[in-house]
Backbone as CSV, one residue per row, in Angstrom:
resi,resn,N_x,N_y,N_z,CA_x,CA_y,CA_z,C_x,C_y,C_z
1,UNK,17.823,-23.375,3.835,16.835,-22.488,4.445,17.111,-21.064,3.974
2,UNK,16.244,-20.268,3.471,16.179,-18.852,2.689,15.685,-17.861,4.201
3,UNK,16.646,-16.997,4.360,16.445,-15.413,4.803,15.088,-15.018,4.424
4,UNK,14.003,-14.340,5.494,13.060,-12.916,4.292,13.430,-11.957,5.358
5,UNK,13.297,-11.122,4.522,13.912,-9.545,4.629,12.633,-9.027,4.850
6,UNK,11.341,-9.297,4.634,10.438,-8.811,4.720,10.492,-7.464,5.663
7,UNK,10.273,-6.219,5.326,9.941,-5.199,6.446,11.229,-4.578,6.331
8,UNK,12.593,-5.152,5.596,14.111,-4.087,6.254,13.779,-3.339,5.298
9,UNK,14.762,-2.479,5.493,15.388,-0.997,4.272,15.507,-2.185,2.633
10,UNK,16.529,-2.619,3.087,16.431,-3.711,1.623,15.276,-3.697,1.044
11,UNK,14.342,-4.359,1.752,12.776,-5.254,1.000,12.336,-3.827,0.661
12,UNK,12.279,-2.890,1.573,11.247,-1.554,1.372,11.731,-0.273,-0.183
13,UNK,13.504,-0.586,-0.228,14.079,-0.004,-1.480,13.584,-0.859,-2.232
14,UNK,13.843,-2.050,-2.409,13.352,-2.969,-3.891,12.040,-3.046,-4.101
15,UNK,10.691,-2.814,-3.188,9.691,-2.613,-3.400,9.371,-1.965,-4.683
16,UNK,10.277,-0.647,-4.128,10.138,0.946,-4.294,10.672,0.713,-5.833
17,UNK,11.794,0.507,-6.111,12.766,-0.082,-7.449,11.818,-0.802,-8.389
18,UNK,11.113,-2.095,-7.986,10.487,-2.630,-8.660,8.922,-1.746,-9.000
19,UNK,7.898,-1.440,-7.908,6.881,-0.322,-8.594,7.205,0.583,-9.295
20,UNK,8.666,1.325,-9.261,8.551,1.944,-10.300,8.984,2.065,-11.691
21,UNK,9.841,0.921,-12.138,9.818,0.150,-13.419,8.435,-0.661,-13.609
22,UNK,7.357,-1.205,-12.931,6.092,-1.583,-13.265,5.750,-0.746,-13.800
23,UNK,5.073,0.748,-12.967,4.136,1.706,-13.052,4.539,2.662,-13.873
24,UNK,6.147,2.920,-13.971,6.655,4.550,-14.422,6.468,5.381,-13.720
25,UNK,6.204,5.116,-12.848,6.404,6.188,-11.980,6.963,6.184,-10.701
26,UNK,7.113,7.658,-9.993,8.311,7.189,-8.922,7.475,7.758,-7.695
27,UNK,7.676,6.833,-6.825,7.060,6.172,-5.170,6.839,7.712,-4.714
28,UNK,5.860,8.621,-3.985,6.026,10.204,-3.667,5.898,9.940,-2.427
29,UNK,5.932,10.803,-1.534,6.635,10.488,-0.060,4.905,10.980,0.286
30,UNK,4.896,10.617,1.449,3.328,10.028,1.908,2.242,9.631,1.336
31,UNK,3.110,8.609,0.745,1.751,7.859,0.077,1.491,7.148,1.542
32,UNK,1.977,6.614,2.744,2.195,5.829,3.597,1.009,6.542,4.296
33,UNK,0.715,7.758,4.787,0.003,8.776,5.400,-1.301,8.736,4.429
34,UNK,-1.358,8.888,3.399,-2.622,8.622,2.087,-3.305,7.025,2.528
35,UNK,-2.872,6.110,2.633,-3.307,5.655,2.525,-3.786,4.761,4.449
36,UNK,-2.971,5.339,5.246,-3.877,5.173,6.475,-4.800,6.189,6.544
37,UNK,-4.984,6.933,5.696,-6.058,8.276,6.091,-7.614,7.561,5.593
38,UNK,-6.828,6.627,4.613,-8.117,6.318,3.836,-8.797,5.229,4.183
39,UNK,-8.276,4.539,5.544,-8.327,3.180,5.786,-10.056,3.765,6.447
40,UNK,-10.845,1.902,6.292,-12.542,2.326,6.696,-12.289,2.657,8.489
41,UNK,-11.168,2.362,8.906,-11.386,2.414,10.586,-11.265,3.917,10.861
42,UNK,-11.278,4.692,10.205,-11.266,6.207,10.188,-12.530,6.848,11.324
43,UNK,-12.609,6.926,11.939,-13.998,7.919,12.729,-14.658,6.244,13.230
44,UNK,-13.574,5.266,13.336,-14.803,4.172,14.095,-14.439,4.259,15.687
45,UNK,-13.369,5.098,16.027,-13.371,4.705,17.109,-13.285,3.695,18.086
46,UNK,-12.460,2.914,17.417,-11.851,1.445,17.847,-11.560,1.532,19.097
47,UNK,-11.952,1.242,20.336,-10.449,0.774,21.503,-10.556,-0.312,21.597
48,UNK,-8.949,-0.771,21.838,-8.344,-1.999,21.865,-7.929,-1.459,23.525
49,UNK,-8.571,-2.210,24.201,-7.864,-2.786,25.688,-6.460,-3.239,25.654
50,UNK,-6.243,-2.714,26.630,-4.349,-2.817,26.548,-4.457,-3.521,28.199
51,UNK,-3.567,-4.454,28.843,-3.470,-4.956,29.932,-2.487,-3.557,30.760
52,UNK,-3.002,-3.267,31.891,-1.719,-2.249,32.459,-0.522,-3.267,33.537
53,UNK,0.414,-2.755,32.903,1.727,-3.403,33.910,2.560,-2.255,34.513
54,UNK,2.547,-2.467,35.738,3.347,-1.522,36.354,4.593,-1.386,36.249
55,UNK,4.975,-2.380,36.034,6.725,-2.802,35.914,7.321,-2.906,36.410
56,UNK,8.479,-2.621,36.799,9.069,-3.826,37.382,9.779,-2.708,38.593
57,UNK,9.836,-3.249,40.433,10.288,-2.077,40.834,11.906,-1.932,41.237
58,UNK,12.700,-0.793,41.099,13.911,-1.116,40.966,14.320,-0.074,42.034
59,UNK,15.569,-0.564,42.301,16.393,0.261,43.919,17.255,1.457,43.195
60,UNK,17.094,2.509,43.430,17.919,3.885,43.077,18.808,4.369,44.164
Protein backbone atom coordinates (compact mmCIF):
# COMPACT_ATOMS: atom_id res chain seq x y z
CA UNK A 1 0.00 0.00 0.00
CA UNK A 2 1.62 3.54 -1.26
CA UNK A 3 1.47 6.86 1.04
CA UNK A 4 0.00 10.23 -1.07
CA UNK A 5 1.36 13.20 0.19
CA UNK A 6 -1.04 14.96 -1.75
CA UNK A 7 -1.46 18.66 -0.20
CA UNK A 8 2.02 18.43 2.34
CA UNK A 9 5.05 20.84 2.01
CA UNK A 10 6.70 17.77 0.19
CA UNK A 11 3.98 17.38 -2.74
CA UNK A 12 3.66 21.39 -2.86
CA UNK A 13 7.94 21.80 -3.14
CA UNK A 14 8.07 19.05 -5.89
CA UNK A 15 5.18 20.54 -7.68
CA UNK A 16 7.06 23.72 -7.61
CA UNK A 17 10.66 21.73 -8.62
CA UNK A 18 9.03 19.93 -11.31
CA UNK A 19 6.99 23.22 -13.12
CA UNK A 20 9.90 24.75 -13.12
CA UNK A 21 12.26 22.45 -15.04
CA UNK A 22 8.95 21.96 -17.43
CA UNK A 23 8.31 25.69 -17.99
CA UNK A 24 11.80 27.53 -17.13
CA UNK A 25 10.56 29.33 -15.15
CA UNK A 26 10.34 29.90 -11.46
CA UNK A 27 6.81 29.57 -9.43
CA UNK A 28 6.24 33.81 -8.32
CA UNK A 29 4.53 34.14 -5.09
CA UNK A 30 0.76 34.84 -5.62
CA UNK A 31 0.13 33.14 -8.32
CA UNK A 32 -2.29 31.31 -5.58
CA UNK A 33 -4.20 34.90 -5.09
CA UNK A 34 -4.11 35.34 -9.30
CA UNK A 35 -5.71 32.76 -9.79
CA UNK A 36 -8.71 32.74 -7.12
CA UNK A 37 -9.21 36.32 -8.31
CA UNK A 38 -9.86 34.94 -11.60
CA UNK A 39 -12.10 32.16 -10.64
CA UNK A 40 -15.99 32.69 -12.61
CA UNK A 41 -17.54 32.68 -8.86
CA UNK A 42 -16.14 36.22 -8.56
CA UNK A 43 -19.24 38.85 -8.00
CA UNK A 44 -21.73 35.63 -7.95
CA UNK A 45 -22.40 35.90 -4.65
CA UNK A 46 -22.65 32.39 -3.60
CA UNK A 47 -24.08 31.57 0.01
CA UNK A 48 -23.54 28.32 1.19
CA UNK A 49 -25.78 27.68 4.35
CA UNK A 50 -23.74 26.63 7.16
CA UNK A 51 -25.80 24.56 10.04
CA UNK A 52 -25.32 26.76 13.46
CA UNK A 53 -24.02 24.71 16.52
CA UNK A 54 -23.82 26.17 19.68
CA UNK A 55 -21.43 23.89 21.21
CA UNK A 56 -20.91 22.30 23.64
CA UNK A 57 -21.67 23.82 27.32
CA UNK A 58 -18.83 23.63 29.77
CA UNK A 59 -18.46 24.38 33.78
CA UNK A 60 -15.81 27.30 34.55
Amino acid sequence: MSKTYEGSPLSDHLQGVFKENISGETPQKGSILKTLLTSPLIGSELEIPRPFDAGRKVDL
